[in-house]
Structure formats: C-alpha cells, structure tokens
N, CA, C and O atoms as a DFTB+ gen file, in Angstrom:
704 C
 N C O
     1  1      57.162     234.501     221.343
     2  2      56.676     233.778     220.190
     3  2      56.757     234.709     218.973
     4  3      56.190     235.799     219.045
     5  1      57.448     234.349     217.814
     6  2      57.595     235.433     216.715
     7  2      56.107     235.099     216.032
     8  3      55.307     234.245     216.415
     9  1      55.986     235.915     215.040
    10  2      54.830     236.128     214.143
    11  2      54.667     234.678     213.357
    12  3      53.701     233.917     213.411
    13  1      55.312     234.596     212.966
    14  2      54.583     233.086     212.251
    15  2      54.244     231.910     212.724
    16  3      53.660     231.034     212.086
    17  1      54.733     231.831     214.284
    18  2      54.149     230.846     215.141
    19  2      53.251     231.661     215.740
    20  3      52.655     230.883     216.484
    21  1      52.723     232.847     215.906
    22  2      51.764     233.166     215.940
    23  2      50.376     232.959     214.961
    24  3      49.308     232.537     215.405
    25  1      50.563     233.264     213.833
    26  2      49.750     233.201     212.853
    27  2      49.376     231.246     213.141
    28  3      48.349     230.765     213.618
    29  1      50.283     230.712     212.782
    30  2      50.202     229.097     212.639
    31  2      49.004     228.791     213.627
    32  3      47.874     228.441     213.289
    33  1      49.421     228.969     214.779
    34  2      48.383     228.595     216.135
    35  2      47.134     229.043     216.192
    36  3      46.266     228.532     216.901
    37  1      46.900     230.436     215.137
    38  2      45.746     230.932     215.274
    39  2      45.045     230.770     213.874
    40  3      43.971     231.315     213.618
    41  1      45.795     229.912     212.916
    42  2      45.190     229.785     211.437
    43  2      44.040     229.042     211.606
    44  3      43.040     229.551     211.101
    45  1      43.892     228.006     212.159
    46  2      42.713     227.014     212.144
    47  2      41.694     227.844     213.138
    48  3      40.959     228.647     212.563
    49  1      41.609     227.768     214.137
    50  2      40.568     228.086     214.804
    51  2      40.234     229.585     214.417
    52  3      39.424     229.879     215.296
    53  1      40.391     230.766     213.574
    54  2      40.367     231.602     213.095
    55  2      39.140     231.405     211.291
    56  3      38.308     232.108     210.717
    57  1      39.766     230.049     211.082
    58  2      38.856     229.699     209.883
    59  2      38.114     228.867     210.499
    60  3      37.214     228.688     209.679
    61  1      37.896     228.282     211.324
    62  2      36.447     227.619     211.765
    63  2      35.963     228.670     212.118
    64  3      34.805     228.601     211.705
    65  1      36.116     229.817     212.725
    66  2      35.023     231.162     213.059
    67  2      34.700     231.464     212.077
    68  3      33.530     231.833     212.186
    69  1      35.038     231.553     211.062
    70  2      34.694     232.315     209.097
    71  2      33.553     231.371     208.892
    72  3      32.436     231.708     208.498
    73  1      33.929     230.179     209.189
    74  2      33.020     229.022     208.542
    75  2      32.008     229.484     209.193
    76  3      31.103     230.045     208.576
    77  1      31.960     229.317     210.770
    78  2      30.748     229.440     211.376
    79  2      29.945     230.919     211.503
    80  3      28.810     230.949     211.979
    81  1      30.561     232.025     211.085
    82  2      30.025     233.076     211.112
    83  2      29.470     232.817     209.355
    84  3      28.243     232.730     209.294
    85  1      29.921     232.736     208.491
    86  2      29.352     232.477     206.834
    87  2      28.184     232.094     207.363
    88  3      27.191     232.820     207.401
    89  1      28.263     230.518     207.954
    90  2      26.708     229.693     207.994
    91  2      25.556     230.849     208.895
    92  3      24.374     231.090     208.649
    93  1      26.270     231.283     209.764
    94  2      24.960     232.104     210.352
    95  2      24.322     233.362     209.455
    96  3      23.111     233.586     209.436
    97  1      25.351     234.190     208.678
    98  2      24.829     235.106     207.922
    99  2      24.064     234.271     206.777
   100  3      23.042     234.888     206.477
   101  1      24.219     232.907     205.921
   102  2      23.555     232.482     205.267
   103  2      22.597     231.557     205.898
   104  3      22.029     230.669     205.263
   105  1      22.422     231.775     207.160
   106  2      21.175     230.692     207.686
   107  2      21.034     229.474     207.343
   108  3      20.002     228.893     207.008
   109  1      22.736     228.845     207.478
   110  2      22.781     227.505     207.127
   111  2      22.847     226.756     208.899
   112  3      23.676     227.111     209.737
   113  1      21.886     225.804     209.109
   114  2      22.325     225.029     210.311
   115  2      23.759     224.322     210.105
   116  3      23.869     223.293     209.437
   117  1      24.910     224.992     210.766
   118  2      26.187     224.927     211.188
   119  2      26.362     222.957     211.251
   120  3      26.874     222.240     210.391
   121  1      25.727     222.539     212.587
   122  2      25.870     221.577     213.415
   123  2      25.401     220.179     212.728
   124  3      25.956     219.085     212.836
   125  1      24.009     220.572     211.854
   126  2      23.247     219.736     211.114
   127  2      23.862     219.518     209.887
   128  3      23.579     218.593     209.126
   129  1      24.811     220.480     209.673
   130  2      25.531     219.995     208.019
   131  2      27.166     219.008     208.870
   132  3      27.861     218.100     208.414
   133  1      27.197     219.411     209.594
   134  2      28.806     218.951     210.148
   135  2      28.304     217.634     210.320
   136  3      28.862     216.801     209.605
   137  1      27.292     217.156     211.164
   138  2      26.636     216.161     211.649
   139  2      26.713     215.446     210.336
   140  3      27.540     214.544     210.210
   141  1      25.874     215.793     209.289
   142  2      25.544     215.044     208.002
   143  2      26.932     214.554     206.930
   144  3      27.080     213.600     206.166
   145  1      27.836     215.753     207.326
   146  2      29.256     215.200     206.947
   147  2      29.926     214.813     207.368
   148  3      31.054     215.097     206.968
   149  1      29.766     213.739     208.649
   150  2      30.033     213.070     209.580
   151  2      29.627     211.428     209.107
   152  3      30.188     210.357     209.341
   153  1      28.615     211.715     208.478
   154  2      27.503     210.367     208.592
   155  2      28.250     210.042     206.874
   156  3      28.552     208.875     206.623
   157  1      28.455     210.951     205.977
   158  2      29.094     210.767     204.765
   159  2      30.182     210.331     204.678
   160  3      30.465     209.451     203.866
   161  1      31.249     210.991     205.712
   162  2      32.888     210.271     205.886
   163  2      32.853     208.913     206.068
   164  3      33.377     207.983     205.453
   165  1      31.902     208.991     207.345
   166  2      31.828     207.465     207.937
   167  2      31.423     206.270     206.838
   168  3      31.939     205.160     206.966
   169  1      30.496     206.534     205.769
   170  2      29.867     206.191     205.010
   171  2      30.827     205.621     203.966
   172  3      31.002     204.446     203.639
   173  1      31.455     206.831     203.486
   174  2      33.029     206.743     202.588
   175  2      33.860     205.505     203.156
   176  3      33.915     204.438     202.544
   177  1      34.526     205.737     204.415
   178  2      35.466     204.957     204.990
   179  2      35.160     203.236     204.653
   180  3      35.979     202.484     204.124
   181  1      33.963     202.908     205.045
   182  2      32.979     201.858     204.918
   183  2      33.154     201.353     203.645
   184  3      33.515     200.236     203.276
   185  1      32.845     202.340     203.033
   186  2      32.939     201.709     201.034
   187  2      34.736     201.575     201.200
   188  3      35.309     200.518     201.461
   189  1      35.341     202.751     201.005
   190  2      37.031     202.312     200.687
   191  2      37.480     200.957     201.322
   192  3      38.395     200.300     200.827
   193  1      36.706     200.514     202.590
   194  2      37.721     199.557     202.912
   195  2      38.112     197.639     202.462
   196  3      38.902     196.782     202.858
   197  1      37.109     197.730     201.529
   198  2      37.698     196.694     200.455
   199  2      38.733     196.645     199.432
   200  3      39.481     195.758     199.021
   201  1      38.506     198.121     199.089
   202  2      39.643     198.659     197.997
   203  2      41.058     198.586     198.970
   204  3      41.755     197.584     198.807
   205  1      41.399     199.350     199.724
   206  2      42.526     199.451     201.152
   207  2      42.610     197.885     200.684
   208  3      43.147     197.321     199.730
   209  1      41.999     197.542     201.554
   210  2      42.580     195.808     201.837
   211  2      43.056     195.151     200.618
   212  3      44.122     194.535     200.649
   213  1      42.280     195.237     199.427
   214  2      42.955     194.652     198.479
   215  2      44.175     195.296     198.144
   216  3      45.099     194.505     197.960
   217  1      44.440     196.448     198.017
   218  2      45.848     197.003     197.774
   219  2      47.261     196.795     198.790
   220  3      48.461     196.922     198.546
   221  1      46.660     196.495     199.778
   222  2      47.338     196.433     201.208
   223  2      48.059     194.501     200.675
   224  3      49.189     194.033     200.531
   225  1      47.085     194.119     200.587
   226  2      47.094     192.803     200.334
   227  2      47.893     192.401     199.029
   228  3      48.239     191.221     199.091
   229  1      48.279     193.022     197.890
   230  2      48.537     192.992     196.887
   231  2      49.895     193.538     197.560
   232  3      50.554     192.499     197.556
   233  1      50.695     194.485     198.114
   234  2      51.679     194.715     198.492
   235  2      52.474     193.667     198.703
   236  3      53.418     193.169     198.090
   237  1      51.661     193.330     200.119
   238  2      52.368     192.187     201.197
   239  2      53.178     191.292     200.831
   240  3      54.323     191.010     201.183
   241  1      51.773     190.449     199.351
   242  2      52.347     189.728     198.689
   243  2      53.566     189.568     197.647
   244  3      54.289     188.591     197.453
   245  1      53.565     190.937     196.993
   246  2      54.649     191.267     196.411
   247  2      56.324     191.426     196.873
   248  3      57.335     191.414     196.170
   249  1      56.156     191.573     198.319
   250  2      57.361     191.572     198.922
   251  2      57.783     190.039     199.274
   252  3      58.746     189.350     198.937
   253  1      56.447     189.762     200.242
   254  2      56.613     188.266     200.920
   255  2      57.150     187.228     199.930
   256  3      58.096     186.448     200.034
   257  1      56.159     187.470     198.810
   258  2      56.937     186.201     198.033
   259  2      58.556     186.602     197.599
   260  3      59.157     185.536     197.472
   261  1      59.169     187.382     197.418
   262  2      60.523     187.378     197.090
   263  2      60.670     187.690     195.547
   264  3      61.623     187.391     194.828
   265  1      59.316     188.472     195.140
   266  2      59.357     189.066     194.245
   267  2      59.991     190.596     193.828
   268  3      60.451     191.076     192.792
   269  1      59.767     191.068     195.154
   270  2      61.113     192.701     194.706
   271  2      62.204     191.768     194.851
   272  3      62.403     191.378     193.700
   273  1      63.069     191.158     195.661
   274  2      64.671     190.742     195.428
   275  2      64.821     190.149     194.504
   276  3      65.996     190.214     194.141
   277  1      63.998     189.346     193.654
   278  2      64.185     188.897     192.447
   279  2      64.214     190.190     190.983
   280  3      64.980     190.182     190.019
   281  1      63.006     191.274     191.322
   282  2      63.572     192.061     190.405
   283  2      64.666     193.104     190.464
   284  3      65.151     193.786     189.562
   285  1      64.988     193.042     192.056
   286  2      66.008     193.764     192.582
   287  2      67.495     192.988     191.193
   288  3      68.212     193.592     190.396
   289  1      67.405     191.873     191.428
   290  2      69.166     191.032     191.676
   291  2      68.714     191.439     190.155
   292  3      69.703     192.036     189.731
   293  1      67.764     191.424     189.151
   294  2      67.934     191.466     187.636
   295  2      68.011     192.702     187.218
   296  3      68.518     193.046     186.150
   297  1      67.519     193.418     188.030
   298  2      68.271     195.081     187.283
   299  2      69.052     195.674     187.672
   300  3      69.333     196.823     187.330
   301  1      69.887     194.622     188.955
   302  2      70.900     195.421     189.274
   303  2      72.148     196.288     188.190
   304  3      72.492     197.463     188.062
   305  1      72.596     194.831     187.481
   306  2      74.022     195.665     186.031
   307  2      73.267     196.598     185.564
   308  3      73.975     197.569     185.297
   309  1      71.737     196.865     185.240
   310  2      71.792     198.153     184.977
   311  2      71.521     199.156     185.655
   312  3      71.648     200.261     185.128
   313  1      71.046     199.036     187.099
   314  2      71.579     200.039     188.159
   315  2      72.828     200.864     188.135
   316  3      72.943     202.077     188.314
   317  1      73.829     199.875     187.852
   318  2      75.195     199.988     188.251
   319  2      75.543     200.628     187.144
   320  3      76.237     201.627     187.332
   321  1      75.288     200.374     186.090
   322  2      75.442     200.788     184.812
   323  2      75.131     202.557     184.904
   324  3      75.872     203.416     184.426
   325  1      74.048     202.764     185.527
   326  2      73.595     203.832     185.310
   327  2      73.818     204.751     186.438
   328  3      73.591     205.960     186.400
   329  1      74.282     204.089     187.456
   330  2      74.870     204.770     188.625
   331  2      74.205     205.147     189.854
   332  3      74.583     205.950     190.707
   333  1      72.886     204.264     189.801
   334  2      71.698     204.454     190.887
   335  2      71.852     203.367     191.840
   336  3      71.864     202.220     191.394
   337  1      71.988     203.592     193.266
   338  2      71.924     202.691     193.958
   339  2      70.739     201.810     194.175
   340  3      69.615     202.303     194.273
   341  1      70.994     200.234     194.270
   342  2      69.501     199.271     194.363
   343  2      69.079     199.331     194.958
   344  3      68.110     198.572     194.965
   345  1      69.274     200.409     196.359
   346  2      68.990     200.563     197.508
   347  2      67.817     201.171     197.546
   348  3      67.162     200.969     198.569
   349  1      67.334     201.886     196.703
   350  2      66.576     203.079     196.729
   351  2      65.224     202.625     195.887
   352  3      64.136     203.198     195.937
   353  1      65.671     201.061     194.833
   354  2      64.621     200.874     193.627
   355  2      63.281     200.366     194.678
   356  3      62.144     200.733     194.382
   357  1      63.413     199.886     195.365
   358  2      62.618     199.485     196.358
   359  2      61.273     200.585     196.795
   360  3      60.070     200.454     196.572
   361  1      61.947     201.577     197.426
   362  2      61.449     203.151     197.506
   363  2      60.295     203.524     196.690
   364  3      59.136     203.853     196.943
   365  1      61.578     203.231     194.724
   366  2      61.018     204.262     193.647
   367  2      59.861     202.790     193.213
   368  3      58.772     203.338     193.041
   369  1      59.750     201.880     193.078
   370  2      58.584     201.199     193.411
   371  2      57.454     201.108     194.267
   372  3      56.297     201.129     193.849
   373  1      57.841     200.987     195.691
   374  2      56.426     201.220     196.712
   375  2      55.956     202.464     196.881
   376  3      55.024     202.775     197.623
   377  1      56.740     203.349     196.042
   378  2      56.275     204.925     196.707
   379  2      55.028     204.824     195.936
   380  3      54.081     204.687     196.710
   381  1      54.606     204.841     194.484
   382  2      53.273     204.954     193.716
   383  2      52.355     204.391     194.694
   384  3      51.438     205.039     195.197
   385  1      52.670     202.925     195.009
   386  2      51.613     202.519     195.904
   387  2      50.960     202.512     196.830
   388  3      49.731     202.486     196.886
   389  1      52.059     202.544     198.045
   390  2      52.159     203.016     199.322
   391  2      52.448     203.912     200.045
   392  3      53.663     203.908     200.244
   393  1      51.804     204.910     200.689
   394  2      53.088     206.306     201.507
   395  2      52.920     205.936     202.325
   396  3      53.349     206.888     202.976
   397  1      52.527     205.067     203.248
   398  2      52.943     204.438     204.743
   399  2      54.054     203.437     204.716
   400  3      54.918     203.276     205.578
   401  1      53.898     202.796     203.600
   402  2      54.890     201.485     203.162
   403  2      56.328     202.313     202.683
   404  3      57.459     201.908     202.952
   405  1      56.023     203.541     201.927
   406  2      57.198     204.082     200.863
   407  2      57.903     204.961     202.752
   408  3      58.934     204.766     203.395
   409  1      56.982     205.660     202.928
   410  2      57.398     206.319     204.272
   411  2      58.227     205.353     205.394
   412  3      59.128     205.993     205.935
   413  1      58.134     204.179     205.783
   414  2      58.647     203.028     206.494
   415  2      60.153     202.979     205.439
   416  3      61.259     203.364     205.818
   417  1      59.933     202.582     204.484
   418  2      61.347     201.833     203.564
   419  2      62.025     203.353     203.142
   420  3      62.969     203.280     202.355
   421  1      61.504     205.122     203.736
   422  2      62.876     205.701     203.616
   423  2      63.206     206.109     204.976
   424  3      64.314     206.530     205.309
   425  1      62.001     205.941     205.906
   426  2      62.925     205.775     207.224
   427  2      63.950     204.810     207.900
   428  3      64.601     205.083     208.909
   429  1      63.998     203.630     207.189
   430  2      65.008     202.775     207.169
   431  2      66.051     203.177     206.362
   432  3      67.065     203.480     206.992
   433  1      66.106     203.259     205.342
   434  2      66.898     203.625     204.539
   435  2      67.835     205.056     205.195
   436  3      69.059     204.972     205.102
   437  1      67.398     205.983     205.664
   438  2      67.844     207.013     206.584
   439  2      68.279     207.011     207.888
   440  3      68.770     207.925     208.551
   441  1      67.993     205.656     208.224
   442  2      68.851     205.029     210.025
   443  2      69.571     204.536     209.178
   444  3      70.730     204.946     209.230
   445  1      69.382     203.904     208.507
   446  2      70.712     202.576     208.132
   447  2      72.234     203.799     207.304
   448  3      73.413     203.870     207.651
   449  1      71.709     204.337     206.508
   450  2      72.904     204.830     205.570
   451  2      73.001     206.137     206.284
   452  3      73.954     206.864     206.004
   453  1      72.287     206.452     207.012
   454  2      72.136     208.423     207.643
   455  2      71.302     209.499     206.942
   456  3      70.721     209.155     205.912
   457  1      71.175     210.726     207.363
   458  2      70.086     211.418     206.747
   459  2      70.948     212.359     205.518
   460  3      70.414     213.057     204.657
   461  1      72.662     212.108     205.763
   462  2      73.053     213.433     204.715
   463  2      74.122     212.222     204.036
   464  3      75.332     212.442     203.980
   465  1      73.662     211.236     203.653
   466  2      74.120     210.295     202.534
   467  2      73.331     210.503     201.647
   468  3      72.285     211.150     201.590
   469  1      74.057     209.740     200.739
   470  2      73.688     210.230     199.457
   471  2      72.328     209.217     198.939
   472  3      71.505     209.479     198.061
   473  1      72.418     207.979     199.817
   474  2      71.049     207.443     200.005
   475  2      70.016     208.022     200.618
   476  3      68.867     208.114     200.185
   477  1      70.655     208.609     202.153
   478  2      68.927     208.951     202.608
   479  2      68.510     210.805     201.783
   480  3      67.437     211.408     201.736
   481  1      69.798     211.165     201.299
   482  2      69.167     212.212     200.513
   483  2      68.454     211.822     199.472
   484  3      67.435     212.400     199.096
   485  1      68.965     210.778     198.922
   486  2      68.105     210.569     197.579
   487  2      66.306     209.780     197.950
   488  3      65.338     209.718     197.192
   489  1      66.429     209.355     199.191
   490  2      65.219     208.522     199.535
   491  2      64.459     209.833     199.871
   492  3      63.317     210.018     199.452
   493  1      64.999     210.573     200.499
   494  2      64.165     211.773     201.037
   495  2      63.676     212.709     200.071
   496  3      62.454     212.798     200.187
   497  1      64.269     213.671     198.885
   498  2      63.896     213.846     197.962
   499  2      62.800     212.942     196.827
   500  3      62.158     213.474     195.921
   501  1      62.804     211.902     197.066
   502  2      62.382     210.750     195.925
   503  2      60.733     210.531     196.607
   504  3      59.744     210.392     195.888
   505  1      60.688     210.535     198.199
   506  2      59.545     210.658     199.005
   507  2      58.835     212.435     198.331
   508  3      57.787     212.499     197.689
   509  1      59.581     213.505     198.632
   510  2      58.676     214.633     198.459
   511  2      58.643     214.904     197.116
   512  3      58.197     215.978     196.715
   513  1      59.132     213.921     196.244
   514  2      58.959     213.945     194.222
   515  2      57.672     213.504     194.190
   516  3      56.973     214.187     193.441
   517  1      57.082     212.569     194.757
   518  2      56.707     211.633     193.711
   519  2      55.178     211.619     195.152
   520  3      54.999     212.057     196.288
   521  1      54.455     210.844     194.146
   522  2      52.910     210.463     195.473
   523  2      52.398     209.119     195.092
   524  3      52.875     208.334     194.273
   525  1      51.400     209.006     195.796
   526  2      51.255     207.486     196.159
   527  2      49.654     207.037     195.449
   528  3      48.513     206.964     195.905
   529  1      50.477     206.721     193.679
   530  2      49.466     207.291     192.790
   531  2      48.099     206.006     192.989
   532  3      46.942     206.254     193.329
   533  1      48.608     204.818     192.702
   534  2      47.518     203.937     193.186
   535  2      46.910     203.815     194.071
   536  3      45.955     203.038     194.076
   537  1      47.246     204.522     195.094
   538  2      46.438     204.732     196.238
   539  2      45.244     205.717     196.085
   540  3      44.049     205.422     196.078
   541  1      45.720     206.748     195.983
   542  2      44.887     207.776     195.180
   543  2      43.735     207.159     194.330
   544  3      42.550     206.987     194.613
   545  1      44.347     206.917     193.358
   546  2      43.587     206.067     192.589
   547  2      42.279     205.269     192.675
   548  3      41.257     205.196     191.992
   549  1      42.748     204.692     193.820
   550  2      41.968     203.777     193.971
   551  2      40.808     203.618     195.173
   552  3      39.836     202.863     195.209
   553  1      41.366     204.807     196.331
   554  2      40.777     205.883     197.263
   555  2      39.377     206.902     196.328
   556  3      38.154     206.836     196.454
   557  1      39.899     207.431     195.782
   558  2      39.120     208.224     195.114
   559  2      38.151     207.780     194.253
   560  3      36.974     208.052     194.492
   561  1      38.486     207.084     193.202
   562  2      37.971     206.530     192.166
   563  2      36.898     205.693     192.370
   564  3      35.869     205.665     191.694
   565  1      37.242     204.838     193.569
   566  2      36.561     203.646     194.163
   567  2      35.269     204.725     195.285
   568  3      34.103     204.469     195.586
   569  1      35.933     205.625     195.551
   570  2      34.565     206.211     196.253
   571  2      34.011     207.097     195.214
   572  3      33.496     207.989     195.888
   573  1      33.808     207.386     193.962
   574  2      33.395     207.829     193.330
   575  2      32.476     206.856     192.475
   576  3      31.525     207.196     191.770
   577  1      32.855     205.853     192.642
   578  2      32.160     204.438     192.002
   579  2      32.676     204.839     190.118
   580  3      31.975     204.527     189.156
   581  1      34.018     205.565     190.021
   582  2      34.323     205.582     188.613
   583  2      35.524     204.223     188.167
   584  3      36.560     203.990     188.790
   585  1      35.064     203.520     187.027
   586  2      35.566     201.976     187.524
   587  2      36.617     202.321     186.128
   588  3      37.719     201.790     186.264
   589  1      36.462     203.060     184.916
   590  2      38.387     203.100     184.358
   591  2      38.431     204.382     184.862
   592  3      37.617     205.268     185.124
   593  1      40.053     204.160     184.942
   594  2      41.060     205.090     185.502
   595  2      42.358     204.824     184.779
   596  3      43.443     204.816     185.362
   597  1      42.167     204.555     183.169
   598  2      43.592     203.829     182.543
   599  2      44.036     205.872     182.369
   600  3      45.079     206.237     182.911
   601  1      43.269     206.817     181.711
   602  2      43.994     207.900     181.721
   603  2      44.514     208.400     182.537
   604  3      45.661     208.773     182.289
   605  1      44.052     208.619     183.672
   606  2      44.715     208.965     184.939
   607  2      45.597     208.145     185.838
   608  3      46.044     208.676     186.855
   609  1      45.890     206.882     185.548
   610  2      46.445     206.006     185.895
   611  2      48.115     206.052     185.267
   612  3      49.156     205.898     185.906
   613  1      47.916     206.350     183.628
   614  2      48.713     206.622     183.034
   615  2      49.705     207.954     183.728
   616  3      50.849     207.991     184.182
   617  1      48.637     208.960     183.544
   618  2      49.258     210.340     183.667
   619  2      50.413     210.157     184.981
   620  3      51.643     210.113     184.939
   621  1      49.559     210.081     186.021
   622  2      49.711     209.602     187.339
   623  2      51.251     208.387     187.544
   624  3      51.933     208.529     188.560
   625  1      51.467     207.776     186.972
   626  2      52.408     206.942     186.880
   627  2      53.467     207.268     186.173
   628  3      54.516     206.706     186.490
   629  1      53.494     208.265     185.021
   630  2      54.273     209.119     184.305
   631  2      54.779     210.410     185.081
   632  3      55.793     211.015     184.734
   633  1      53.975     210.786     186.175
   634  2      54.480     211.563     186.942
   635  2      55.165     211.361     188.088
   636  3      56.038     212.045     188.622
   637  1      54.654     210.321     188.408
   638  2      55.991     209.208     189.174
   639  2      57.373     209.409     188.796
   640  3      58.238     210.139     189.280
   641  1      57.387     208.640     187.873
   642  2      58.402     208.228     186.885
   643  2      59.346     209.383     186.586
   644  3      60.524     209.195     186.281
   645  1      58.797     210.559     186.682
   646  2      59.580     211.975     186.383
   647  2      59.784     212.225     187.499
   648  3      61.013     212.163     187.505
   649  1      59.402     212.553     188.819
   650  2      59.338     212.203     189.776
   651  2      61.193     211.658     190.568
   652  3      62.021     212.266     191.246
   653  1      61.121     210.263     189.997
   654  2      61.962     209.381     190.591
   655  2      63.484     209.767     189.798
   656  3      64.555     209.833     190.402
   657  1      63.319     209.986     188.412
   658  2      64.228     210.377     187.523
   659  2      64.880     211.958     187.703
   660  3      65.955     212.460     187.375
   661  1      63.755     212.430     188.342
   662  2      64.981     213.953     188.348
   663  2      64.881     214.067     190.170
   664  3      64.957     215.215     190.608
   665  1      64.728     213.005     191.131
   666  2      65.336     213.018     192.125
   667  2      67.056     212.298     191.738
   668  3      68.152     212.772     192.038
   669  1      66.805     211.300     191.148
   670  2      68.117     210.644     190.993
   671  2      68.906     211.826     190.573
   672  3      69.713     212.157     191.442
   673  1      68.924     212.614     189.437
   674  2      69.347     213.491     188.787
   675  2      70.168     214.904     189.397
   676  3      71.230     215.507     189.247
   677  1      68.825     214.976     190.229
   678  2      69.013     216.717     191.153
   679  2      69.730     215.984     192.032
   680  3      70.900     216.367     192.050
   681  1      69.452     214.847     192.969
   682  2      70.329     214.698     194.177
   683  2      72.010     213.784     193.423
   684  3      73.005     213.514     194.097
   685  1      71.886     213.587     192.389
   686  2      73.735     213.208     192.010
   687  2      74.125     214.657     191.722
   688  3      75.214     214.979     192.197
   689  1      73.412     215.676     190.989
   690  2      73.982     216.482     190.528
   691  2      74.396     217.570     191.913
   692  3      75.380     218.310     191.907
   693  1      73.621     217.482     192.799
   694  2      74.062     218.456     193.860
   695  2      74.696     217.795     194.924
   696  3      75.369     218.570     195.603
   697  1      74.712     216.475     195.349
   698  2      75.346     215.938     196.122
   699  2      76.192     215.251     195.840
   700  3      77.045     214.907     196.658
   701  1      76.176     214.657     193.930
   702  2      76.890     213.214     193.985
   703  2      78.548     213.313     193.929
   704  3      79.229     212.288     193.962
C-alpha cells in the first residue's frame, strides 16, 4: 500500500480521535453532544422536506410537460449558430437545479456519445463547473428560515452561467 492510500484510510478515524480527545481535555460530554446533533439533523431533514418535494416536483413537471423540447427546438439556430451542441442545453439547465437529475442526464449523455467525445467531455467538465445552485438555495435558506435569497440567488446563478460558458469554451478549445 503506498503512502497516500495509507494516509486516506487513516484520515477519518485519526480525526474522530482529535475530536474525541479535544472533548475530554475540554470536559465536553462527547456522546451527549453527538446524541443532540443527531436529534438536530433529524430535526433539519423534517423541515427541508417540503422544500425537496416542491423542487423535485417543479422539475418533473418541467420535463413531463414537454417544456425543455420545446425550448430545446427554439434555441436550437442559435445553438448551431454558436457551435454548442443541444445535447448538452439540457445538462446546462438541470445542473443549477438538480445534481442527482444533472448527474443522471451526464451519465446518459456519456453511454450514449462515450466518455472521450466531445459531448461526454463537455457534460463532464460542465458537471465539475458549475453546482446545483437552487438546491442549495433552497436546502439552506429554507433551514435557516431566511425567506429572500434574490442576492444570492443572483450571484449563484451568475456563477452557473460562467460555469457553463467557459466549459463550452475550455472543452472546444482543447478538444474541439
């Protein structure tokens, strides 16, 4: 086993001993705080899962009804125009929202066209650009009980957007 699969295997259980040796030199009950941040996660999960569902739900619908192929078929001439495959707008749309949904539509995208096309390179890059800002969003925010989020919503969606634009960019310029 070389050294860094050494280190790897021993990183975690190495920092739970730190943790648990800290709490004993500061005479914190270890078990009773883990316990209590147990009862808080659980607590969390409970609140998020209206927010989840509505976003989950707001997806579904967006596909089911035949609303991406409709904005698919209208921006295609300027896809083409600009030299981005429509293949991918799909992706640079559900990724803000979804990373289980965006994660599914570039593992397809990577069986169907392959992993060293110039699609599943660009899906694959375009996945580790960009994050799954409304989710976030709405994960966080919603367990924070903070109800605007237009600045960070903004920012967050602008970083997308840069994101999706210099994957297109970096992967034509090095692969195309």
């Amino acid at each position: 086993m070389n050294w860094l699969e050494t280190v790897s295997l021993w990183t975690i259980p190495l920092l739970l001993l730190i943790i648990l040796l800290h709490a004993v030199v500061k005479k914190v009950p270890a078990y009773d705080c883990f316990v209590e941040g147990g009862k808080d996660g659980f607590q969390l999960a409970v609140t998020l899962i209206p927010y989840l569902v509505g976003m989950m739900t707001a997806i579904s619908v967006f596909r089911a009804s035949g609303a991406m192929d409709l904005l698919l078929e209208t921006l295609k001439p300027l896809l083409v125009f600009l030299g981005i495959p429509a293949e991918i707008v799909p992706l640079a749309i559900l990724r803000p929202i979804s990373g289980s949904g965006a994660l599914g539509m570039a593992s397809n995208l990577i069986a169907e066209y392959g992993p060293d096309s110039f699609i599943g390179r660009l899906a694959s890059t375009m996945q580790g650009s960009t994050d799954t800002t409304l989710y976030v969003l709405t994960v966080y925010f919603g367990a924070a009980g903070i109800r605007y989020m237009g600045g960070a919503l903004k920012v967050g969606l602008l970083a997308d957007l840069v994101g999706i634009i210099a994957s297109i960019f970096i992967v034509t310029l090095v692969f195309g």
